[in-house]
Legacy VTK file of the C-alpha trace (Angstrom):
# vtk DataFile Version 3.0
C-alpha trace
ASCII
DATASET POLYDATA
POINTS 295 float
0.000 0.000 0.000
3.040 2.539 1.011
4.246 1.674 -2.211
1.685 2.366 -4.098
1.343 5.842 -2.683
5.189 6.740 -3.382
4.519 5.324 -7.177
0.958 7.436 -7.328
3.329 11.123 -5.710
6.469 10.279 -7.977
4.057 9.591 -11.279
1.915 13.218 -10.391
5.256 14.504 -9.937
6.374 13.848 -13.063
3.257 14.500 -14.889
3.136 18.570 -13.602
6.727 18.763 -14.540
5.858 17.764 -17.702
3.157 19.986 -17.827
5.386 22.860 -16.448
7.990 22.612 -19.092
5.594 21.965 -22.085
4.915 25.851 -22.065
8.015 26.425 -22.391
9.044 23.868 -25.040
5.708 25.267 -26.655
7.066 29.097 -26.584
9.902 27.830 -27.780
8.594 25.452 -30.876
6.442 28.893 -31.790
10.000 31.187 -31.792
11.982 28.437 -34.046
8.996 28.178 -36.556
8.861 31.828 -36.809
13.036 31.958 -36.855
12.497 29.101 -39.554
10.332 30.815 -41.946
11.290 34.394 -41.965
15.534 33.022 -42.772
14.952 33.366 -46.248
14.457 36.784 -46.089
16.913 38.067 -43.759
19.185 35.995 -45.528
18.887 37.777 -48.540
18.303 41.158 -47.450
20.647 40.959 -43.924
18.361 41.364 -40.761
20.070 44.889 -39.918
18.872 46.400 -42.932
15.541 44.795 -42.555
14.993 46.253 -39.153
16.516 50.142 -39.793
15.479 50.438 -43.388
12.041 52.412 -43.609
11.090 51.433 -47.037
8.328 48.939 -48.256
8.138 47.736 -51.775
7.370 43.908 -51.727
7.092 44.078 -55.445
10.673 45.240 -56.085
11.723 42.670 -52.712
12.443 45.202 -50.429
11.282 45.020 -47.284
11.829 47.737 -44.220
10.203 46.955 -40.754
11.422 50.014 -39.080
8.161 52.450 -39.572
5.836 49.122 -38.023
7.829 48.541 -35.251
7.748 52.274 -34.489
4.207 52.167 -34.915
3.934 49.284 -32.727
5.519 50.794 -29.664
4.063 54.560 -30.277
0.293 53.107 -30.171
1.149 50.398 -26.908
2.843 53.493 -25.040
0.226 55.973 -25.606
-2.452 53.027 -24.623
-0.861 52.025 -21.377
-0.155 55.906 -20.837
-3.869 56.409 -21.045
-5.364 53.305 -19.779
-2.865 52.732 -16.259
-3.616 55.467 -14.910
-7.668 55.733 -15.072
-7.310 52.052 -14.564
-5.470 52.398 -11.151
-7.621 55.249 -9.827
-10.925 53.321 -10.852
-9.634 50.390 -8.534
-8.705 51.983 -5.487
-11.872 53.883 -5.674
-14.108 50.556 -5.998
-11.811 48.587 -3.367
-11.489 51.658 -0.752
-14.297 54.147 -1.318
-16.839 53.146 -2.984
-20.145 51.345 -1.369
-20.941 47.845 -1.512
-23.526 48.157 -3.914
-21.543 50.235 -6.282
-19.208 47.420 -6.317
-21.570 45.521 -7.366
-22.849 47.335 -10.213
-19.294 47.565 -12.167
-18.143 44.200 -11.360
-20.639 42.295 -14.119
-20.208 45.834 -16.588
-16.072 45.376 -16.018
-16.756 41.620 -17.946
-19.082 42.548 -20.020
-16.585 45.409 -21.080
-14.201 42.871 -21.294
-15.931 40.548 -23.120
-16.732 42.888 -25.818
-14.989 42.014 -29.805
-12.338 44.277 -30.605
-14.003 44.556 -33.657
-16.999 46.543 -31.922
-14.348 48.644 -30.529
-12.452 49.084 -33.904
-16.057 50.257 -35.258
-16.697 52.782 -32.422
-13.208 54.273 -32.770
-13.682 54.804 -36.908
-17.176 56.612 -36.271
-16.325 58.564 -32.654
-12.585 59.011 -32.486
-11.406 59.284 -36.109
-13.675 61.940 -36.478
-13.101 63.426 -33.500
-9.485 63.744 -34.053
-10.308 64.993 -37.369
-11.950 68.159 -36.949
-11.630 68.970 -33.140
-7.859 68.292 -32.323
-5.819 68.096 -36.345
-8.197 70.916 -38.076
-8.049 69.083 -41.151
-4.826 68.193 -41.358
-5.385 64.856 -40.667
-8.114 62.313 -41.430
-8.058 60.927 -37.862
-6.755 57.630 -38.709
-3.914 57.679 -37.133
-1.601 56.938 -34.006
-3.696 58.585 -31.714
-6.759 56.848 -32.370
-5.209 53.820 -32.476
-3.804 54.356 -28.809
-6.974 55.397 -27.334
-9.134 52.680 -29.144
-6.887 50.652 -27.622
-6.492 51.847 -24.335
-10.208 51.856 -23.832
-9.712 48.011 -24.889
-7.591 47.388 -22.368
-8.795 49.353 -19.450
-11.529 46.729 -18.228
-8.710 43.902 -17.742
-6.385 46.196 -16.033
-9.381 47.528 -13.548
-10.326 43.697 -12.905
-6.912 42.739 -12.219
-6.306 45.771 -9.985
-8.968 45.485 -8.069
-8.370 41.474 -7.352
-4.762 42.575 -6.518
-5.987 45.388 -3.917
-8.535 42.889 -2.864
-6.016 40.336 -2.027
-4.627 42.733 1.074
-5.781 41.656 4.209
-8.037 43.390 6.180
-6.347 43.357 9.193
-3.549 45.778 7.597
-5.765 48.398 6.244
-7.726 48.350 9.678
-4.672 48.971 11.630
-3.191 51.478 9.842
-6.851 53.475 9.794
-7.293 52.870 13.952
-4.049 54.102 14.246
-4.849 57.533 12.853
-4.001 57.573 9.064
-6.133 58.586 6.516
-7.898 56.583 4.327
-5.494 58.188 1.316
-2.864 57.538 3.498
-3.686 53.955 3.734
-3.842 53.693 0.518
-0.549 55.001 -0.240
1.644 53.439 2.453
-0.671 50.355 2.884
-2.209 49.160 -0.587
-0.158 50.648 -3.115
3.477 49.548 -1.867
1.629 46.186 -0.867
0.891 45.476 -4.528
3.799 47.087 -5.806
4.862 43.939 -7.791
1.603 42.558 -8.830
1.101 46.071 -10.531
4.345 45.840 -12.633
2.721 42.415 -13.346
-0.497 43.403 -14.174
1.413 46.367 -16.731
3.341 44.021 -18.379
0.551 41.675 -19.267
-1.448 44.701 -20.677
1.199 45.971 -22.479
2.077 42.242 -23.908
-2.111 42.419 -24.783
-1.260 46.226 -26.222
1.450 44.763 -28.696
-0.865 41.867 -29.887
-3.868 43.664 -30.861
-5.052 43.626 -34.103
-8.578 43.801 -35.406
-9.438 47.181 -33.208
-5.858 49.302 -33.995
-6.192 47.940 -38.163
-9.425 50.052 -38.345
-8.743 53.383 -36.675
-4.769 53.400 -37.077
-4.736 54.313 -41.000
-2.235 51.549 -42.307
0.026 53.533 -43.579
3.904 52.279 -44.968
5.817 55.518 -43.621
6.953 56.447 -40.831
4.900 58.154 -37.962
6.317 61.395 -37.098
3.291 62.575 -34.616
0.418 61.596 -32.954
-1.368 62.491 -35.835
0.074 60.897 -38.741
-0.917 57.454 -39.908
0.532 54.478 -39.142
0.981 50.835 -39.070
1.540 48.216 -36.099
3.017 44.488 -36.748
-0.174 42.540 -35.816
-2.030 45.048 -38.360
0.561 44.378 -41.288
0.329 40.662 -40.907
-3.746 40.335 -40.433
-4.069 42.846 -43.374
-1.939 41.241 -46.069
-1.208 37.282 -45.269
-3.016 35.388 -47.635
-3.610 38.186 -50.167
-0.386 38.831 -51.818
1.914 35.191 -50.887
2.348 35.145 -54.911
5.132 38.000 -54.521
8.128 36.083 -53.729
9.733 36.779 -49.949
6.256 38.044 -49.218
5.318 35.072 -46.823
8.836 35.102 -45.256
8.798 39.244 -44.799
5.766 38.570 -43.001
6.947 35.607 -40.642
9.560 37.921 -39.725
6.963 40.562 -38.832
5.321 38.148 -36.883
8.728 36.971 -35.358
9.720 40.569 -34.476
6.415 41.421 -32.483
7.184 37.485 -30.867
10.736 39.079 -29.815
9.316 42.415 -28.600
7.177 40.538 -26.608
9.313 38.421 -25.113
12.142 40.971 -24.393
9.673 43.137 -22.554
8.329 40.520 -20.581
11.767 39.632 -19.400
12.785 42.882 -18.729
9.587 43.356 -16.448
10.693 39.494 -14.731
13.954 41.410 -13.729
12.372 44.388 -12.885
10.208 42.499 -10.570
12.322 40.243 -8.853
14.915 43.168 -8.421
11.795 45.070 -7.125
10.928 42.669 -4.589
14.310 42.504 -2.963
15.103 45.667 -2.328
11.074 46.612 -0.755
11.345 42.848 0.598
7.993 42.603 -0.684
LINES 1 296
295 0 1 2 3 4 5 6 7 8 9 10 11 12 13 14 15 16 17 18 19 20 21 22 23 24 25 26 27 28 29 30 31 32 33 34 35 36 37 38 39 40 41 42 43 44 45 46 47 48 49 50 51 52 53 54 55 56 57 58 59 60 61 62 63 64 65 66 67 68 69 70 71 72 73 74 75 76 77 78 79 80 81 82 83 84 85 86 87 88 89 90 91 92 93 94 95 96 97 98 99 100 101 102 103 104 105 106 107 108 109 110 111 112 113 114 115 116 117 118 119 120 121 122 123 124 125 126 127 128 129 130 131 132 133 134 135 136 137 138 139 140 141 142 143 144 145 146 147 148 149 150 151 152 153 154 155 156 157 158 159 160 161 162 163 164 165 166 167 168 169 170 171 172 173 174 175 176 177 178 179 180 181 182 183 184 185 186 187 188 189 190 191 192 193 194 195 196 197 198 199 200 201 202 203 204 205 206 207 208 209 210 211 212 213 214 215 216 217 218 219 220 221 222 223 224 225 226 227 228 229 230 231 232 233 234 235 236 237 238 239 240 241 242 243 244 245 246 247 248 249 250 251 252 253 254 255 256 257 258 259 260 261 262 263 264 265 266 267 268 269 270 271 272 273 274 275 276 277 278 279 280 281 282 283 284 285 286 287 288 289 290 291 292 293 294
């Protein structure tokens, strides 16, 4: 029977281990594949030039990634710059001031925000924001599809997760902690600050990083509002073009021009790279983070 039992724990053992390194094997099967078909091109064209050249001509082979990745991290920053902030004021409010039954009220409209298509949001940001941007802030000097748009499309896309996660982070504080620090005088601000806030310190870096990783994916939503345009964004107003966009909008249409499919597996590989570079970055950021606050 004890034997049994010991051949039962070492077989679970083994089976979550191999479950644990799967996603990892997985992540990096996905990275090779990617690596795999985009060689041709960089092979030919040399990945430096690839990545600092701004010019697009598939039909005469040349292909420059420079003004999408710009466009890539222009709309993500202005998103997150919009979105964190409303985001982390709407969940202290809801887990510190608000009532009961107002925290009831926004927890089912949070997932129902969530839950929403991005293509309903792509469609409210072409007839509310585009022309918004059009004729209140650019005076006709731009048609509103552009970086701007895309960023707040998709910071309004992005604000329901981060308010849900927030607010399960500031939820996660015990009690006790916030009562003590309010009997022993401090404001409920105050409490917020020195209590909740440095608390969940790391799980907000966390919760950044996976919105910003969500940011840098997003396609259907940023492809309407964002213009699609191959040169470089020198404003918030000027058209532009993120990674996810270029490879939704043109994979499958034009695979007969040859290095197409490969210029476009390197796209994909590129935004797969970003990705994973900022996520380890944050990982550092984090750990280093947590040892110095001895969180």
């Amino acid at each position: 029977m004890h034997r049994l039992r010991e051949i039962k724990d070492k077989s679970v053992r083994w089976f979550m281990r191999v479950m644990a390194f799967s996603g990892i094997l997985f992540l990096l099967i996905i990275g090779i594949a990617l690596f795999i078909k985009s060689y041709p091109v960089i092979k030919e064209s040399g990945l430096w030039k690839l990545l600092a050249s701004g010019s697009w001509k598939p039909s005469s082979g040349v292909f420059g990634f420079l003004p999408f990745i710009v466009s890539t991290l222009y709309v993500s920053a202005i998103a997150l710059a919009i979105a964190l902030p409303l985001s982390l004021l709407t969940a202290i409010y809801l887990n510190s001031y608000a009532s009961a039954g107002i925290r009831r009220f926004f927890e089912p409209v949070i997932d129902l925000l969530s839950g929403i298509p991005p293509v309903i949001y792509g469609v409210w940001g072409t007839i509310t924001i585009v022309p918004f941007i059009a004729n209140n802030i650019a005076s006709g000097s731009s048609s509103g599809y552009s970086v701007m748009a895309g960023g707040i499309v998709l910071a309004v896309m992005i604000i329901p997760l981060l308010v849900g996660l927030l607010t399960e982070i500031f939820n996660s504080i015990p009690v006790e902690m916030t009562d003590a620090s309010l009997s022993l005088g401090a404001t409920k601000w105050q409490t917020v600050k020195r209590i909740i806030l440095r608390r969940s310190f790391p799980g907000i870096v966390a919760v950044t990083v996976l919105s910003l990783s969500r940011a840098f994916g997003e396609t259907m939503a940023v492809l309407m509002v964002c213009g699609n345009s191959t040169r470089m964004p020198h404003s918030l107003l000027d058209a532009c073009y993120p990674l996810p966009a270029l490879i939704a909008n043109n994979y499958g249409e034009m695979l007969s021009i040859p290095g197409y499919e490969s210029a476009l597996m390197l796209a994909a590989f590129i935004l797969f790279v970003i990705v994973f570079f900022f996520n380890g970055i944050s990982r550092l950021t984090l750990n280093h983070l947590e040892k110095r606050f001895h969180f």
